[in-house]
C-alpha positions in Angstrom: 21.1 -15.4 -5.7 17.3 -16.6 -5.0 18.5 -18.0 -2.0 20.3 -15.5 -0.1 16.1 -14.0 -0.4 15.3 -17.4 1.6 18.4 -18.1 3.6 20.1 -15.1 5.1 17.8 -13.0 7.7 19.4 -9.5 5.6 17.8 -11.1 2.4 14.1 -12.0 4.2 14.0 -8.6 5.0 14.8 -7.1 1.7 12.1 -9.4 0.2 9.6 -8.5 3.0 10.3 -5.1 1.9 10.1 -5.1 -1.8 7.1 -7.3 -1.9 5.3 -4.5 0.3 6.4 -2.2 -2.4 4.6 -3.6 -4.9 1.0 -2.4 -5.5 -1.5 -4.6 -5.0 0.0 -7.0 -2.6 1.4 -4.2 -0.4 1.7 -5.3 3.5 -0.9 -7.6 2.6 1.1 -10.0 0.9 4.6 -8.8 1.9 4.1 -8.5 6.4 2.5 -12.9 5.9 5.5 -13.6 3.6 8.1 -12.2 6.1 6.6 -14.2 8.7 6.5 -17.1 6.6 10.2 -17.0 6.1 10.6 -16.8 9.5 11.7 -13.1 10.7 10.6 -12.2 14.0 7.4 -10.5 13.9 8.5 -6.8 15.1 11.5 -6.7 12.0 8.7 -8.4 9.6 6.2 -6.2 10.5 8.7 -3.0 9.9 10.4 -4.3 7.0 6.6 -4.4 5.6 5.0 -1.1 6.6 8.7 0.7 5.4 8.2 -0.8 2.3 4.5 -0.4 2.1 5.2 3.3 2.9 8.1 4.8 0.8 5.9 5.2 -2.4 3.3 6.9 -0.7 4.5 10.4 -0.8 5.6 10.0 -4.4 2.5 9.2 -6.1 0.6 11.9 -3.6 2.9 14.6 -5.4 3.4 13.4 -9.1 0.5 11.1 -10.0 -1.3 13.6 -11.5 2.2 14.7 -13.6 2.6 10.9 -14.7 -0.8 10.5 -15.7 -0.5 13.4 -17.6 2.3 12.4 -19.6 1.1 9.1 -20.1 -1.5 10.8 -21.7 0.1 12.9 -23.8 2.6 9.4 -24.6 -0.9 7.4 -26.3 -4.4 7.0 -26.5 -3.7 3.5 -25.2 -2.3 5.0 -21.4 -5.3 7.6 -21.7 -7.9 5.0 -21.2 -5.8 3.2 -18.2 -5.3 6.5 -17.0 -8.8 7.5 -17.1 -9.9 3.8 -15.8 -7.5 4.9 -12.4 -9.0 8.0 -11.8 -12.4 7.1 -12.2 -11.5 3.9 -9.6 -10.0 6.7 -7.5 -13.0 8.6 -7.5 -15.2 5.8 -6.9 -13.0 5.0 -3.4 -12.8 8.1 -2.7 -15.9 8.5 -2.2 -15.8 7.8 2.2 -12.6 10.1 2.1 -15.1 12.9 0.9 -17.2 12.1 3.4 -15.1 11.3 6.1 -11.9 12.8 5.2 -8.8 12.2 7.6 -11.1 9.4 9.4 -12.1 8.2 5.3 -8.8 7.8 4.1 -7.5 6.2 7.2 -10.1 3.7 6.9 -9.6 3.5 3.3 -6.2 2.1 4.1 -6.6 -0.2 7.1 -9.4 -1.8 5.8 -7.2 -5.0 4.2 -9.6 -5.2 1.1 -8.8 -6.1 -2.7 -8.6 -2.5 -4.2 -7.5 -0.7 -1.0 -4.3 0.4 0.7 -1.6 2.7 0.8 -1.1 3.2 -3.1 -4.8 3.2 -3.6 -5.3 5.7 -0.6 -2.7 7.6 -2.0 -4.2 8.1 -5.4 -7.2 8.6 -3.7 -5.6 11.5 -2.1 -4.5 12.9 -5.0 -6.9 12.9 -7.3 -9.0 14.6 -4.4 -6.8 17.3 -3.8 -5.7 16.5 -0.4 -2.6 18.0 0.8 0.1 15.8 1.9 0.4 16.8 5.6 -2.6 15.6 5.9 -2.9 12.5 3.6 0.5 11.1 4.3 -0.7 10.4 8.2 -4.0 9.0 7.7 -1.6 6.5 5.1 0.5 5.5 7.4 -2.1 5.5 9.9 -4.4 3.2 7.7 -0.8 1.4 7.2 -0.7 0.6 11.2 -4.3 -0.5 11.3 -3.8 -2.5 8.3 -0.9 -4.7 9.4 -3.2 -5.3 13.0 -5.3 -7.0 11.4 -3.2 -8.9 8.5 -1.1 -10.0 11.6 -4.3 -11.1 13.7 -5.1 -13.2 10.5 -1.7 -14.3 9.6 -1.1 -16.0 13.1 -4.7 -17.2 13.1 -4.4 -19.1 10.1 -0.9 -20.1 11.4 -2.5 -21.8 14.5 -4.7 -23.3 12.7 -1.9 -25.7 10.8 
């Protein structure tokens, strides 16, 4: 099973995708490991932003709903919970200045503790609508995989 992941080009594209879903390593992790397995750059780099992507609209809509559950659940998810928000506040802090342009940024800058999921918490716990917030994601998204490419195939040459 593992190696139809490594072996067939179907499966380096559905672990280029689900590694890009997973927060935290987003396209960061998931567009260098596509290219590492040897997809050609344009399906790696689509197979990572798609999967980058797809949660996005999700959490912008029912973050706020989840955390409140999880609060209501236990005082142990209360204190995650308010961890998150108080981390989404503290990004959001060049969306409120910058909006659109902020949360753009926010995204595309590949940094630890920024991206799509982060950027879309951000957006939520701010308020911002989603036909707003969702572009400047997947905006953030393009810029992001620009310059995790420039650096994947730098560090490529350099071996």
């Amino acid at each position: 099973m593992l190696d139809w992941f490594t072996q067939t080009v179907l499966g380096k594209m559905t672990a280029t995708f689900l590694i890009s879903m997973v927060p935290i390593v987003e396209l960061r992790g998931g567009l260098p490991y596509g290219i590492a397995l040897g997809l050609h750059y344009p399906v790696a780099l689509a197979c990572a932003v798609i999967g980058n992507f797809i949660p996005v609209p999700f959490i912008i809509i029912y973050i706020k709903r989840i955390f409140a559950w999880l609060r209501k659940k236990s005082g142990k998810f209360d204190g995650i919970v308010t961890k998150l928000e108080k981390k989404a506040h503290l990004k959001g802090r060049i969306v409120q200045k910058y909006s659109f342009l902020g949360l753009v940024i926010l995204v595309g800058i590949p940094f630890p503790g920024t991206g799509a999921w982060t950027g879309a918490l951000v957006a939520a716990i701010l308020d911002m609508r989603a036909y707003r917030a969702v572009p400047a994601i997947f905006l953030g998204l393009l810029m992001a995989a620009a310059i995790t490419t420039a650096a994947t195939f730098g560090v490529i040459h350099l071996f």
